[in-house]
C-alpha positions as CSV (number, residue, x, y, z in Angstrom):
1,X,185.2,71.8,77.4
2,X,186.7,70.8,80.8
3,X,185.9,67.2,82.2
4,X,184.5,68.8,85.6
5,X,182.0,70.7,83.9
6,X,178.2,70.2,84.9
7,X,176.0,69.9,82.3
8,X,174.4,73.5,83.6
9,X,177.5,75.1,82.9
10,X,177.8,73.7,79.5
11,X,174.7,74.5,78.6
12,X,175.2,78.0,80.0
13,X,178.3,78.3,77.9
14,X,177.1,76.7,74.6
15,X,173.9,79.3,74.7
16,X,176.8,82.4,75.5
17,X,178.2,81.1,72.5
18,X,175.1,81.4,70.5
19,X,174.2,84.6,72.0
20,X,178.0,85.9,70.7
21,X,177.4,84.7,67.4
22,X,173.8,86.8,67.6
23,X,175.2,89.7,68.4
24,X,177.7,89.5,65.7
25,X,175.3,89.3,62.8
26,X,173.4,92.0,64.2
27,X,176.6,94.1,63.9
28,X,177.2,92.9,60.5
29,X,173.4,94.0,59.2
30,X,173.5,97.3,61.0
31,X,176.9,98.4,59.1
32,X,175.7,96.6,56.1
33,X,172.2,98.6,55.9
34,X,175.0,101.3,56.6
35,X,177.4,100.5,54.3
36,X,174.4,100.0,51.5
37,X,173.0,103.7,51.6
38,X,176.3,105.4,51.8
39,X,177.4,103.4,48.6
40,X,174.1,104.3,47.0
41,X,174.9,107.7,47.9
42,X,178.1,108.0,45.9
43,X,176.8,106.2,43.2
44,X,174.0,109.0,43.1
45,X,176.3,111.8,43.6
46,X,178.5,110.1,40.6
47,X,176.0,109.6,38.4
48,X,174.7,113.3,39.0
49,X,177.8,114.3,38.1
50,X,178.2,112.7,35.0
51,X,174.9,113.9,34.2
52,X,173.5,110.5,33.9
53,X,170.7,111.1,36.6
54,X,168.9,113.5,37.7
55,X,167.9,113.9,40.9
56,X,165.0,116.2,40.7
57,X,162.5,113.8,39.1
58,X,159.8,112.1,41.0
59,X,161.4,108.3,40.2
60,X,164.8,109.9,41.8
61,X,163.2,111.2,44.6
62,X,161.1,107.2,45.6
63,X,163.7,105.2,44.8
64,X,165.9,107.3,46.9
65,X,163.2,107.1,49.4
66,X,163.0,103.5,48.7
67,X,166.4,102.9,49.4
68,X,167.1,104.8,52.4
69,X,163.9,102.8,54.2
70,X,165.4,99.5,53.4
71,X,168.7,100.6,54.6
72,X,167.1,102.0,58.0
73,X,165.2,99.1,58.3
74,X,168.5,96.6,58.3
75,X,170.1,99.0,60.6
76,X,167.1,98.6,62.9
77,X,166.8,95.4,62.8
78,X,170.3,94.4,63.2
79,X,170.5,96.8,66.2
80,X,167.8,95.1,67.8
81,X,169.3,91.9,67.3
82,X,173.0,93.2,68.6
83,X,171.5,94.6,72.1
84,X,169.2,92.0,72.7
85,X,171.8,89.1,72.3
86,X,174.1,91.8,74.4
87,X,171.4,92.0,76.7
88,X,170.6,88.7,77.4
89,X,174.8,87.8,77.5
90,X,175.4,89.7,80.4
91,X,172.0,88.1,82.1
92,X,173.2,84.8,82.0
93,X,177.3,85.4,82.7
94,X,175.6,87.7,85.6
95,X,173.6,84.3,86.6
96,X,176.3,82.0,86.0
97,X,178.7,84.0,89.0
């Protein structure tokens, strides 16, 4: 950091830098809850083709349902996390002009 800088603006800039670091592990959940259920996906689709699984059973069906809950509840929460660190960046480098 520069020698001229209050310890307001340090401050500022240390908790902009925690904010950043926020907002990137909220992108990292959202396209790994993403990421998860498209893999699962092909896994299923492979498996069906192979005729190893079959998709019309009731297990199928709830841990397909199973899955795609978790992986819309790591996108959700990693979205929230990734606007609300957004959010309150541009607050403070708003208040810091």
């Amino acid at each position: 950091m520069a020698k001229g800088m209050s310890k307001k603006e340090r401050k500022l800039r240390e908790e902009i830098a925690e904010l950043e670091q926020k907002k990137t592990r909220g992108f990292m959940q959202t396209a790994g809850g993403i990421i998860i259920f498209v893999l699962f996906l092909i896994i299923r689709q492979v498996l069906v083709a192979n005729g190893m699984f079959d998709p019309e059973t009731v297990a199928a069906s709830v841990v397909t349902y199973a899955i795609a809950v978790v992986a819309a509840g790591f996108v959700g929460i990693g979205a929230y996390h990734y606007s609300r660190a957004k959010t309150k960046i541009g607050d403070l480098q708003s208040r810091s002009k």
